[in-house]
C-alpha positions as CSV (number, residue, x, y, z in Angstrom):
1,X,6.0,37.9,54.5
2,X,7.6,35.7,51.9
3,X,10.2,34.1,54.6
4,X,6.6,33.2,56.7
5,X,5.3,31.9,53.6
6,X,7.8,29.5,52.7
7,X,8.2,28.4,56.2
8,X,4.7,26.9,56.1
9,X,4.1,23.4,55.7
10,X,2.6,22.9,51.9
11,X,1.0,19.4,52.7
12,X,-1.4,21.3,55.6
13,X,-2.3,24.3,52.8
14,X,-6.1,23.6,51.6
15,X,-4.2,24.8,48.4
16,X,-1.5,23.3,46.4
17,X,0.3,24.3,42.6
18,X,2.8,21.9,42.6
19,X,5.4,24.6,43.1
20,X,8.5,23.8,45.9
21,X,6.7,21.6,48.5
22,X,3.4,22.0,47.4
23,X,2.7,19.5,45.0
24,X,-0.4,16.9,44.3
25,X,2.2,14.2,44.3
26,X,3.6,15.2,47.7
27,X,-0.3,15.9,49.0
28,X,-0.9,12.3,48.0
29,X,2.3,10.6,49.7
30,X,1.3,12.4,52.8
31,X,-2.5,11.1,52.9
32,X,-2.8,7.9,51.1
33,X,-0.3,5.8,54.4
34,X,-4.0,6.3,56.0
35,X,-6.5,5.8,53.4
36,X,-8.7,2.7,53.0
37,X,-10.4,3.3,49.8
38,X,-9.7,5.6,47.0
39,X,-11.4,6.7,43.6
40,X,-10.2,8.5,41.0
41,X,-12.1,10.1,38.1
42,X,-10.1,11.8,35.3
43,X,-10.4,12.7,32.0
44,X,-6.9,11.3,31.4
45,X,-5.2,9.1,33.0
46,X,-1.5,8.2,32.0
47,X,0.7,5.4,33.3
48,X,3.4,8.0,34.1
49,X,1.2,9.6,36.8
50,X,0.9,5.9,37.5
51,X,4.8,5.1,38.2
52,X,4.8,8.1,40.6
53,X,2.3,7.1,42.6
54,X,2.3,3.0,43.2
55,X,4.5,3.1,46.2
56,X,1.7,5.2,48.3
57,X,-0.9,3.4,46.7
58,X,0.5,-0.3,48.2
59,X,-1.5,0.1,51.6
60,X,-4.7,1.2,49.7
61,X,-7.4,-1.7,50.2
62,X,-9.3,-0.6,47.0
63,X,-8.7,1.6,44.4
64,X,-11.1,3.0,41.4
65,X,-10.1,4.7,38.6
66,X,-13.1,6.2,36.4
67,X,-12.1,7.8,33.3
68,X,-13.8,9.8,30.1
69,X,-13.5,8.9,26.8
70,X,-13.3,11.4,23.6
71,X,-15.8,8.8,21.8
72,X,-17.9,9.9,19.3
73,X,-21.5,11.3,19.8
74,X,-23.7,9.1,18.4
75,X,-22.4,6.1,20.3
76,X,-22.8,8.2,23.6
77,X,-26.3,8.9,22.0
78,X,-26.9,5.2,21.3
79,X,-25.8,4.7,25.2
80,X,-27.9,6.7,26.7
81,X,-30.8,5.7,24.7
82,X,-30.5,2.0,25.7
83,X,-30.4,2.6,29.3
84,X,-33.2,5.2,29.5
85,X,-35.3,1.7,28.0
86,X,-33.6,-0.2,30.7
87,X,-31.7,-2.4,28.1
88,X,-27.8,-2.3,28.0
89,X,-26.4,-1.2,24.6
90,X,-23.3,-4.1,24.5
91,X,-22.3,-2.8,21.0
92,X,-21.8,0.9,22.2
93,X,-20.0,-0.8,25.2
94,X,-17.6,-2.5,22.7
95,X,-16.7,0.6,21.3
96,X,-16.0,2.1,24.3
97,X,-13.7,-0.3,24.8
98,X,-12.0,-0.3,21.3
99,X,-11.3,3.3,21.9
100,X,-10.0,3.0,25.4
101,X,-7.7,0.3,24.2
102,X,-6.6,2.3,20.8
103,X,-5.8,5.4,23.3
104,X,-3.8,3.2,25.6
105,X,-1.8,1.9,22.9
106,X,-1.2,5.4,21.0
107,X,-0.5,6.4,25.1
108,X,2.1,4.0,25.4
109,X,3.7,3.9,21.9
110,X,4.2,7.9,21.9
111,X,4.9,8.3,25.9
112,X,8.1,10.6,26.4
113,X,8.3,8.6,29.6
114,X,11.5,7.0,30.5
115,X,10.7,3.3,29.3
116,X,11.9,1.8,32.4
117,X,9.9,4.4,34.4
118,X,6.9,3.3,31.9
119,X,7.3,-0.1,31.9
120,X,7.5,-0.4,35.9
121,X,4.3,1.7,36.6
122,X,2.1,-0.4,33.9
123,X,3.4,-3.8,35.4
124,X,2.5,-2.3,38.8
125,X,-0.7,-1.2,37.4
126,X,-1.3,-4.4,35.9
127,X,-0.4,-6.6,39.0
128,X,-3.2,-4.3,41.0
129,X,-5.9,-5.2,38.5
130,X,-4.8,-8.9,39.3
131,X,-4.2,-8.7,43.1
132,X,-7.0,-9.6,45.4
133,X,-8.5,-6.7,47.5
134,X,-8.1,-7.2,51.4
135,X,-12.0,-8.5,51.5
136,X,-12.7,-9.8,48.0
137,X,-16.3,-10.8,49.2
138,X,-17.1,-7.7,50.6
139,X,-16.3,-5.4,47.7
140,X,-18.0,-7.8,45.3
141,X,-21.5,-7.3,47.5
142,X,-21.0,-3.6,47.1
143,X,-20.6,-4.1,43.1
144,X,-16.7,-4.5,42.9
145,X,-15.0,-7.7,41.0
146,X,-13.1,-8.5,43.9
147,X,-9.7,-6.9,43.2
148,X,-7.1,-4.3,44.2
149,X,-7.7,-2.0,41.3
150,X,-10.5,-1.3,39.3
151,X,-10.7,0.5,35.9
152,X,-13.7,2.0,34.0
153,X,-14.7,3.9,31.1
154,X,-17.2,6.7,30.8
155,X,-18.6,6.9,27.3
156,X,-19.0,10.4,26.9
157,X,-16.2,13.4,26.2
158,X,-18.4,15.3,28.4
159,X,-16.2,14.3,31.5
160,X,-13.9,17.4,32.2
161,X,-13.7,17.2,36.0
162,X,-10.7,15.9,37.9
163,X,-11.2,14.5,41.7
164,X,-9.8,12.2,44.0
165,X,-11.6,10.8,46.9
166,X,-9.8,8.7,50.3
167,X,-11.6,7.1,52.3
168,X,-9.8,6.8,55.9
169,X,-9.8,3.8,57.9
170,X,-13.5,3.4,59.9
171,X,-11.5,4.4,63.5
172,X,-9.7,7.5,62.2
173,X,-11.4,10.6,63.1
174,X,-11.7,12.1,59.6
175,X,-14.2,10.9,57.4
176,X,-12.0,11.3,53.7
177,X,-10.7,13.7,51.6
178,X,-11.9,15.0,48.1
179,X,-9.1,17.3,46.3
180,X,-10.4,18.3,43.3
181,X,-8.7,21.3,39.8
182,X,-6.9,20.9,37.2
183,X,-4.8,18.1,37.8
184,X,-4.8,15.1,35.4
185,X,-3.8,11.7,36.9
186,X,-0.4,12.2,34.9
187,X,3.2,12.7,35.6
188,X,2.6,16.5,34.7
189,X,-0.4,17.1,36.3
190,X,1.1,15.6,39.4
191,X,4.4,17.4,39.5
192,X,5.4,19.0,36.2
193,X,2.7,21.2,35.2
194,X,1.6,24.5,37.0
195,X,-1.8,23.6,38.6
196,X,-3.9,24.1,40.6
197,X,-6.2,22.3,43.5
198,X,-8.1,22.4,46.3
199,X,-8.4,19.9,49.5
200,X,-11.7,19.5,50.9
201,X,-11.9,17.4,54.7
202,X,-15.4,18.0,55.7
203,X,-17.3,14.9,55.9
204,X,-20.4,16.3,53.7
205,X,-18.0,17.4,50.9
206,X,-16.9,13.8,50.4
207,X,-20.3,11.6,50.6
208,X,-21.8,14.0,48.3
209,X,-18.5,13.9,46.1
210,X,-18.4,9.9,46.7
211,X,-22.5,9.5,45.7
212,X,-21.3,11.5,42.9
213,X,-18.6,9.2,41.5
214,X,-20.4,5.9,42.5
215,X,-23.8,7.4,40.1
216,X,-21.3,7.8,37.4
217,X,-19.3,4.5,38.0
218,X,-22.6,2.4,37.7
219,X,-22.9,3.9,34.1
220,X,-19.3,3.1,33.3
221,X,-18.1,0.3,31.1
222,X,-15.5,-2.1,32.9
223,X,-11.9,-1.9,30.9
224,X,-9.7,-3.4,33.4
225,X,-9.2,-6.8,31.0
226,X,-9.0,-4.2,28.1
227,X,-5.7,-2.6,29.7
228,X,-4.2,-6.0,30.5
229,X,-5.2,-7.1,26.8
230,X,-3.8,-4.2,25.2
231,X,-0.6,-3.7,26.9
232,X,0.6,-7.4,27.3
233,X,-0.9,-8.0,23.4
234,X,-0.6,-4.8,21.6
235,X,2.4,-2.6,22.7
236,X,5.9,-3.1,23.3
237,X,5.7,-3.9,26.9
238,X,4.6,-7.3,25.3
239,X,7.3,-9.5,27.0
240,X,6.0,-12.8,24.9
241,X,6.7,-11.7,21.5
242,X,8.2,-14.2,19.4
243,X,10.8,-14.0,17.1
244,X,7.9,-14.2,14.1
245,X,5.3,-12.1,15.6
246,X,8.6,-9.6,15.8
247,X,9.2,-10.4,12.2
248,X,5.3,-9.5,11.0
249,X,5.6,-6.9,13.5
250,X,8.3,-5.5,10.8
251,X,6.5,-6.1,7.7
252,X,3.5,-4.6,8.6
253,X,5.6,-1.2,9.5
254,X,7.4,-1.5,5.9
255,X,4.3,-2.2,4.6
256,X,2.3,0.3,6.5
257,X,1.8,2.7,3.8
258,X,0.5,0.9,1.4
259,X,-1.8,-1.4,3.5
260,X,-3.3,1.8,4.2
261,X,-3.7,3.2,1.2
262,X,-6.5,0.9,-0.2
263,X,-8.3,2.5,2.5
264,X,-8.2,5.8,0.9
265,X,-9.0,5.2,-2.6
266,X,-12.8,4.4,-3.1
267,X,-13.2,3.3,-7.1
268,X,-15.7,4.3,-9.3
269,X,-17.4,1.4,-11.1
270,X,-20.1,0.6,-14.1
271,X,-23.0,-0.8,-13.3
272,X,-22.6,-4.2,-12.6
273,X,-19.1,-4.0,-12.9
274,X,-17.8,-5.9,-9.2
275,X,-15.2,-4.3,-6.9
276,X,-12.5,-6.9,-7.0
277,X,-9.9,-6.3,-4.9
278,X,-7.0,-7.4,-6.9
279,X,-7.8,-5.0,-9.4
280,X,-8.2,-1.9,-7.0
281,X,-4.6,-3.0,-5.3
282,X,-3.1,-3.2,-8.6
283,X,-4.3,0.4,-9.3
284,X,-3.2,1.4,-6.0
285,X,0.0,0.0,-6.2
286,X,0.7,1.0,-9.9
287,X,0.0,4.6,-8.7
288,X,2.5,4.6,-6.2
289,X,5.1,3.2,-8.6
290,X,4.1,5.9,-11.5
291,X,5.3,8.9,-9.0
292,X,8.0,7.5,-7.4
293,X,9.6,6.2,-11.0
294,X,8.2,8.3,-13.7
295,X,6.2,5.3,-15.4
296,X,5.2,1.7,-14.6
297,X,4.3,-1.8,-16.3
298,X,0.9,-3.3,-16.1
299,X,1.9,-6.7,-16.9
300,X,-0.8,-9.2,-15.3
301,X,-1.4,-12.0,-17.2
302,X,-3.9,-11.9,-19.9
303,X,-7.6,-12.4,-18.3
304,X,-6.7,-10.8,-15.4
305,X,-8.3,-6.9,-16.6
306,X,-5.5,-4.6,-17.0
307,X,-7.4,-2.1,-19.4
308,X,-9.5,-1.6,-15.7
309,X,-7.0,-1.5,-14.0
310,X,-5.6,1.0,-16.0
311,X,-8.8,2.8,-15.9
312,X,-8.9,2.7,-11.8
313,X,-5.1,3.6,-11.9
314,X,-6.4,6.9,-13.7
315,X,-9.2,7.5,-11.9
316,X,-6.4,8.2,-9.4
317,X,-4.6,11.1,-11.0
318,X,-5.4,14.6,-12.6
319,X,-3.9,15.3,-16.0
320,X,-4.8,15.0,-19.6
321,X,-4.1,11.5,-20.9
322,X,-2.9,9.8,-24.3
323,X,-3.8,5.9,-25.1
324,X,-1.7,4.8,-27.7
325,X,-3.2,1.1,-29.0
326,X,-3.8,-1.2,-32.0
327,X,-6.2,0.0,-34.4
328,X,-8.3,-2.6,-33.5
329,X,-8.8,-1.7,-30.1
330,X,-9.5,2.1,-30.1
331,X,-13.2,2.0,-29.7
332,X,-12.4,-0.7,-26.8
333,X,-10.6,1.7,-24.8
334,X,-13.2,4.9,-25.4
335,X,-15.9,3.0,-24.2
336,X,-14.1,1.5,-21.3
337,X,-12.2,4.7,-19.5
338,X,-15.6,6.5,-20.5
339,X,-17.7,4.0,-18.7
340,X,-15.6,4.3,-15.7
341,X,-15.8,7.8,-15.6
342,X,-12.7,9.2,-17.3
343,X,-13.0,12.2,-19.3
344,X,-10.0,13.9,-20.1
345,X,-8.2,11.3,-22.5
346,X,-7.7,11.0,-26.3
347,X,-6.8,7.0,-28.0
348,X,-5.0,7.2,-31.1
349,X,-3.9,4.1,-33.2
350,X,-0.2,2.8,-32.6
351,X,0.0,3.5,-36.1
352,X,-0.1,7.3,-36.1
353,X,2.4,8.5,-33.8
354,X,4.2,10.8,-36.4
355,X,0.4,12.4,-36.8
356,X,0.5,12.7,-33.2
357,X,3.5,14.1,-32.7
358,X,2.5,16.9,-35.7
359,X,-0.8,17.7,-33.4
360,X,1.5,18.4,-30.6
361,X,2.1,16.6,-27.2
362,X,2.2,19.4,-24.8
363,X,-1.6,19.0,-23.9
364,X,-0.7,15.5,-22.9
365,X,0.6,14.5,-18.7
366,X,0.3,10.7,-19.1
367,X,0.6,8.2,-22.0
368,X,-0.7,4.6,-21.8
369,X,0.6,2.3,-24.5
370,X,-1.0,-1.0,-25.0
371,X,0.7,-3.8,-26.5
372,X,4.0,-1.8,-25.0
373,X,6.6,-5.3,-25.7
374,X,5.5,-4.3,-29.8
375,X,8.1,-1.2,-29.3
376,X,10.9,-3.5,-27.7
377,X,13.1,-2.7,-31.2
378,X,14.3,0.6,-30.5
379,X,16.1,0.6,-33.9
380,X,12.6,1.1,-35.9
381,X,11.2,4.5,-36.5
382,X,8.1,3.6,-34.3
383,X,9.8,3.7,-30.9
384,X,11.6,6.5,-32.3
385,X,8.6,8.8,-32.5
386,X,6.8,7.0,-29.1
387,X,10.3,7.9,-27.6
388,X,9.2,11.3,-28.2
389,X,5.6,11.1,-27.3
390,X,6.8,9.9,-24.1
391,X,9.8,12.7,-23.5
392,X,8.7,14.5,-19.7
393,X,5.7,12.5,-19.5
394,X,4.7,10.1,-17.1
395,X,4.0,6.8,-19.0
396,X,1.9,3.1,-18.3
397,X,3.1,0.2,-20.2
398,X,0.2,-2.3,-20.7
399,X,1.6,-5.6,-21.3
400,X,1.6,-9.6,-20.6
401,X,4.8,-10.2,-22.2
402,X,7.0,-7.6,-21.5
403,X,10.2,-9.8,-22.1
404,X,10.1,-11.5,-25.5
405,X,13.2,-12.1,-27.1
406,X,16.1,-10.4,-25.2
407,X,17.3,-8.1,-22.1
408,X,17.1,-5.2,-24.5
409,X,13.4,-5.8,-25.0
410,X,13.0,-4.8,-21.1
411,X,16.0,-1.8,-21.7
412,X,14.1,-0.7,-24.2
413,X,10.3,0.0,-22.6
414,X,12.1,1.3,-19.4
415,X,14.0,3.8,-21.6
416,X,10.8,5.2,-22.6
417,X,10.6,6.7,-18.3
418,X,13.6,6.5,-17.1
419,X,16.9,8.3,-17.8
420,X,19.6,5.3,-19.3
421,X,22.5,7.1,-17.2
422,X,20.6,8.9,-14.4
423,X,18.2,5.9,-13.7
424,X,16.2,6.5,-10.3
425,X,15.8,2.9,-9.6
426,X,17.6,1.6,-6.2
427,X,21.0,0.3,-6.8
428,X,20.9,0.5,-10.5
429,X,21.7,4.5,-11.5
430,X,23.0,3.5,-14.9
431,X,20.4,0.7,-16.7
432,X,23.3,1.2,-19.8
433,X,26.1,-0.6,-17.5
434,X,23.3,-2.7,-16.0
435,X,22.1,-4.3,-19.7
436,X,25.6,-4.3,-20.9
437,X,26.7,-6.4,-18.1
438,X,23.8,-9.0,-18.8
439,X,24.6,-9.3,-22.2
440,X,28.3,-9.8,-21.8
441,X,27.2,-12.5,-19.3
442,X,25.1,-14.3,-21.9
443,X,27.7,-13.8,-25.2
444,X,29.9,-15.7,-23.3
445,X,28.1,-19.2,-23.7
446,X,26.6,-20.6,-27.2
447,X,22.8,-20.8,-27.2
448,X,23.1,-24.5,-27.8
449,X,24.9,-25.2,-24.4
450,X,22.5,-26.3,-21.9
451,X,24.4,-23.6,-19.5
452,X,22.6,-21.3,-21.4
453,X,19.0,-22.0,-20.2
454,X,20.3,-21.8,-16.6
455,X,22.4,-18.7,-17.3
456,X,19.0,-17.0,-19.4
457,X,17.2,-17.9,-16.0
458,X,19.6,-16.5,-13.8
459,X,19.7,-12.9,-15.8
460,X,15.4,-12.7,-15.6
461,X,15.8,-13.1,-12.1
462,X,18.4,-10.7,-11.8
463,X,16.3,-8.5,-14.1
464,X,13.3,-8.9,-11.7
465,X,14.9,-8.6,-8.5
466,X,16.9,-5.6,-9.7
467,X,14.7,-4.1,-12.2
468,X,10.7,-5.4,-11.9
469,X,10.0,-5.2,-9.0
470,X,10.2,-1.2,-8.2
471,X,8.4,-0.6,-11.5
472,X,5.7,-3.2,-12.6
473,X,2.7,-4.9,-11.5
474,X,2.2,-8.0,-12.3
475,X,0.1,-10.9,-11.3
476,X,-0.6,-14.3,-12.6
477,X,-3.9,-16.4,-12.2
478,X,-2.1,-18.7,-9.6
479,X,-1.4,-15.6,-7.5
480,X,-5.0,-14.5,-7.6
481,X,-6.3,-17.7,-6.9
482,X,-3.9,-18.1,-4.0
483,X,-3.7,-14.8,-2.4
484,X,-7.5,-13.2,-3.7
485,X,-10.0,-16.2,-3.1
486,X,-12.7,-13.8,-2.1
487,X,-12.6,-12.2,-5.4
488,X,-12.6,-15.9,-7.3
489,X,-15.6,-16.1,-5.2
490,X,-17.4,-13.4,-5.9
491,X,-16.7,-13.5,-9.6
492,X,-17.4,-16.8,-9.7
493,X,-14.4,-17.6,-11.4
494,X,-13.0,-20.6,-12.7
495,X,-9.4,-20.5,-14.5
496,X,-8.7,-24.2,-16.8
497,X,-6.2,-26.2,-15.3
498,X,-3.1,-26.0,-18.1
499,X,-1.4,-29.6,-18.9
500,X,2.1,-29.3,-19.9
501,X,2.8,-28.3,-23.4
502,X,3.5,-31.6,-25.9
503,X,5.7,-31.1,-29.0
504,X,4.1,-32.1,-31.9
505,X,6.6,-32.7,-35.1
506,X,4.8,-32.0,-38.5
507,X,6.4,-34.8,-41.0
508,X,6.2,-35.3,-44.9
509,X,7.3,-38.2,-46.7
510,X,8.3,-38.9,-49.8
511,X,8.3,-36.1,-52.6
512,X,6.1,-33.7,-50.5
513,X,9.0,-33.9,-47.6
514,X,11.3,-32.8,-50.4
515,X,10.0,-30.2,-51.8
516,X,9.1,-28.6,-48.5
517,X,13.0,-28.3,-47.5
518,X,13.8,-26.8,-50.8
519,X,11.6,-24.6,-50.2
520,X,12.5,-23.4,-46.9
521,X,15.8,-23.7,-48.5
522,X,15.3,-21.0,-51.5
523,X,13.0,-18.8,-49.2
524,X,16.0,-18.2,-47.1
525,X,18.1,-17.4,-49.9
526,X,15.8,-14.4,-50.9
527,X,17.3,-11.3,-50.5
528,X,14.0,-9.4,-50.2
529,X,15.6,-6.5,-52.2
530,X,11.9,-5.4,-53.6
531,X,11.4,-4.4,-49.6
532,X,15.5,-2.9,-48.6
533,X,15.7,-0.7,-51.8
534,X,17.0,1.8,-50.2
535,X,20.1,-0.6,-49.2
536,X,21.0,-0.4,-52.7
537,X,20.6,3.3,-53.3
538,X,23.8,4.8,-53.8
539,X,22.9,8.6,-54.8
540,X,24.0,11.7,-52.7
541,X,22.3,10.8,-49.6
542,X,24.0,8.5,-47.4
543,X,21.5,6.8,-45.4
544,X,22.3,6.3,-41.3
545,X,23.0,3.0,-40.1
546,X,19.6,3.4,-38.2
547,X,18.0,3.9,-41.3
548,X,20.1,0.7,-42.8
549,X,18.4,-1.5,-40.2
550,X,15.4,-0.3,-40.5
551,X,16.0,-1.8,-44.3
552,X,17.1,-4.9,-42.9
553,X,14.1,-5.3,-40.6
554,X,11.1,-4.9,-43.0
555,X,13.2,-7.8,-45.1
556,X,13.5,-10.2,-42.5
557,X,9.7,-9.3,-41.5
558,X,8.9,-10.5,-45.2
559,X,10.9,-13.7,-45.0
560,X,9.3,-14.6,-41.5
561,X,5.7,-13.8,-42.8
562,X,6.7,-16.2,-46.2
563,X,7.9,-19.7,-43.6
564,X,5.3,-19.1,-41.0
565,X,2.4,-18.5,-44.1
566,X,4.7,-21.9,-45.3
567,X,4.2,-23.6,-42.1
568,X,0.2,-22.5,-41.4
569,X,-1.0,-24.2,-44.8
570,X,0.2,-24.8,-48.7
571,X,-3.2,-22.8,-49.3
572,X,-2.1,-20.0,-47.3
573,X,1.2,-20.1,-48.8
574,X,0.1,-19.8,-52.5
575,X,-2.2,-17.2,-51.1
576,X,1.0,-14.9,-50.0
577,X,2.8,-16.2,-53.1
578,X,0.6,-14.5,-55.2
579,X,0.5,-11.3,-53.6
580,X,4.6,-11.1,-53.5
581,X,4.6,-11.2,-57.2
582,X,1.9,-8.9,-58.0
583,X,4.0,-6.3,-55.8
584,X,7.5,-7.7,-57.5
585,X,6.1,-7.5,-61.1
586,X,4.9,-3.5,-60.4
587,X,8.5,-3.1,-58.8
588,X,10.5,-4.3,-62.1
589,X,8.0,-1.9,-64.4
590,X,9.0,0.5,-62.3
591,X,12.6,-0.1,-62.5
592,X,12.5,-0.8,-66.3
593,X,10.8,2.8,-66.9
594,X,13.7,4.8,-65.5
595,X,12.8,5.6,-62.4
596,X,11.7,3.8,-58.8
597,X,9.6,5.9,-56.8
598,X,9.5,5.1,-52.7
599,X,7.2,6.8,-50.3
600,X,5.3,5.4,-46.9
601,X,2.8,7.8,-47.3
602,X,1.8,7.7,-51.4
603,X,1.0,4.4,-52.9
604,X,3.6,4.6,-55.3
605,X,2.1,2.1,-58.2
């Protein structure tokens, strides 16, 4: 029985599996050398099946392929709506063709298909929807557009069935053929998969399967510009790309992720507070920064928002999280992360952090610290304890001016979330070596060479190539003009044009020129001992040389607050004068009664 079996010819068998012999591809090379017309209506259709089949389907006069579309309800609702009123819904027509064309690109970009079997059956497919049918006039009478191949859309997902109809040639003796199952218009449903069909020959089977197709054709949407659109625009079988469509083909792939991500992150905003979007990408992007590196810098210029930002940055995360600001600003940033709907957050004074260390800082996951360049001294006891209050949290520097003085003003904030020896920056594990390095650059040449200024520029930009640009944001109001114009728009803002700075020299003649210098003179030749006492305390105690500079800070702070009060006014100056020796005089009282009590907590006089 099985010997008899196998000796049977498969292509005469009504049914087919696309076992040995007895496939839909072989069924189709044996029929199609006679057929003058032939429609196809899948639910899939793939440009594998395609490459398999374009050598039978040369003699064809006219093909049609009809295929359904997974589109979305309503717009099938929307469709069906509009033609029961006899109108024609062009917008859900335009969506059937923005989800044909997204299917044939995903198709395409994700095929397993051998891409020179892929690319040859979509250029064949292609050249059929261009190619001239054997009586153009004809088949645009009966409704056609005059070409080889057709391709339509059916806007509903309701389309499960899978048949192909041939038409013979008007003097063969067989009307057509219908073969109808579960075979998609694919390479697998073709050959690979197991199927199975059915081939129907009598002449009733196929008008009524024909009248079928052509009632479900009329109510298609055309797509055969869509698939020459997509592929030769939109995939890789694009052979006119140029070298800088390849090069923003790149970027956008790089950049993919974070494109995308503004998508997913819908702010909450104040009343009549306006969605700008170069706040919300700062937000975004800070947040992407603050879990790949542990912390990140706010640093947009000042006007630009960045306590909202830093309020849409938290919006963004779950945790408990400390504000650490000046005094003056504390109510500021309440009201502001309360009004955008932040909750879980305590602001303490920059001030406090030893009282905020006693409270304890395990309740805390993030810490924001305004005015972050005032701890770029790490040899003061402030970043000292804020050293602390950041240890195993993740932190957010908010700051216009995160580079004052030094390199070691940058080395010093980054310290504060990332590891000196085990940094997790790319291409820089050890920020010690990395700092040292800079600095041994710039001892090298005196600060009154003019090599210095180009040297100082070419460490910053080393700093931000290396350093910056993983771990801060930062904006200026030329960028936001340039790159956010719908946002200067919208908030109809207007930033002053800046002239270049002019130096202005301050000069004194006579007397008044005189006494000025000697002044300067002697207020430089303080020592400040009333504010370094402990520099000249020589008990049991040896103070650290931490707590020496320390010492040596507050007196230099003194001297500096002394010129600049000097420089500001002589009314100002007398002002400060005054004060100093008020505090000098209850210092030597002190001193002459025996004993000199110090104390940063206990007002000592």
């Amino acid at each position: 029985m099985d010997k008899e079996t196998n000796n049977i010819d498969q292509t005469d068998l009504t049914f087919f599996t696309n076992e040995n012999g007895s496939s839909l591809l072989s069924r189709f090379k044996a029929t199609l050398k006679d057929t003058q017309l032939f429609d196809v209506l899948v639910g899939y259709f793939r440009a594998s099946g395609f490459y398999q089949l374009y050598e039978s389907l040369e003699p064809v006069e006219k093909i049609r392929i009809l295929v359904g579309l997974s589109v979305d309800r309503d717009s099938y609702d929307i469709l069906q709506y509009h033609e029961q009123l006899g109108m024609i819904d062009y917008e859900s027509h335009q969506r059937t063709k923005k989800q044909f064309q997204k299917n044939l690109k995903t198709e395409i970009e994700t095929s397993n298909e051998n891409d020179n079997k892929l690319e040859i059956g979509v250029r064949k497919f292609i050249e059929f929807l261009q190619q001239e049918c054997k009586n153009p006039e004809a088949d645009k009478a009966n409704g056609g557009n005059g070409k080889k191949l057709e391709i339509r859309a059916y806007p509903s997902k309701n389309i499960h069935a899978k048949v192909y109809i041939g038409r013979f040639h008007p003097e063969d003796r067989d009307y057509g053929f219908v073969i109808t199952g579960s075979s998609n218009f694919s390479e697998s449903g073709l050959v690979a998969n197991r199927e199975f069909n059915v081939e129907l020959r009598k002449k009733g089977d196929v008008k009524f399967a024909e009248n079928q197709f052509n009632k479900l054709w009329a109510k298609s949407v055309d797509i055969s510009d869509d698939f020459v659109d997509t592929i030769t625009n939109k995939t890789w079988l694009n052979d006119q790309i140029t070298p800088y469509e390849l090069y923003l083909k790149l970027i956008y792939e790089y950049l993919e992720e974070d494109i995308n991500l503004e998508d997913q992150f819908d702010p909450f905003l104040p009343d009549g507070f306006m969605k700008l979007k170069y706040q919300s990408q700062a937000a975004i992007q800070a947040k992407k920064i603050l879990e790949t590196y542990n912390g990140v810098f706010l640093a947009d210029v000042v006007g630009l928002g960045k306590t909202f930002i830093t309020a849409l940055l938290l919006q963004q995360i779950q945790g408990r999280t400390l504000v650490v600001c000046p005094p003056v600003l504390k109510d500021y940033w309440k009201d502001s992360l309360f009004d955008f709907g932040i909750r879980s957050f305590k602001v303490e004074s920059l001030g406090k952090l030893e009282h905020i260390i006693k409270k304890g800082l395990d309740r805390y996951d993030y810490v924001v610290v305004d005015e972050a360049h005032r701890f770029r001294n790490e040899n003061t006891q402030s970043y000292a304890n804020l050293l602390d209050i950041c240890r195993g949290k993740k932190v957010i520097l908010v700051t216009a001016t995160p580079l004052n003085n030094t390199v070691d003003d940058i080395f010093a904030q980054l310290k504060l979330f990332q590891a000196p020896k085990q940094s997790t920056i790319p291409g820089v594990p050890n920020l010690e070596m990395f700092f040292a390095s800079l600095r041994t650059k710039l001892k090298k040449v005196e600060k009154d060479d003019p090599a210095y200024k180009i040297l100082i520029k070419e460490v910053s930009n080393e700093i931000k190539n290396s350093i910056l640009k993983y771990v801060m944001v930062r904006r200026t109001r030329t960028d936001v003009v340039t790159y956010f114009k719908g946002d200067i728009i919208k908030q109809g803002l207007v930033f002053p044009e800046l002239k270049d700075p002019q130096k202005i020299v301050y000069e004194y003649k006579g007397e008044l020129e005189n006494t000025f210098k000697a002044t300067i003179k002697l207020l430089h030749s303080f020592t400040y001992s009333r504010y370094t006492p402990l520099l000249f305390y020589i008990g049991n105690k040896q103070l650290s040389e931490f707590e020496r500079q320390q010492q040596r800070n507050v007196g230099g702070f003194m001297k500096g607050i002394l010129v600049k009060r000097l420089e500001s006014s002589f009314y100002a100056f007398r002002q400060s004068i005054d004060r100093f020796i008020l505090s000098y005089e209850k210092f030597i009282s002190m001193f002459d009664e025996g004993t000199v009590y110090i104390s940063k907590k206990v007002d000592v006089y």
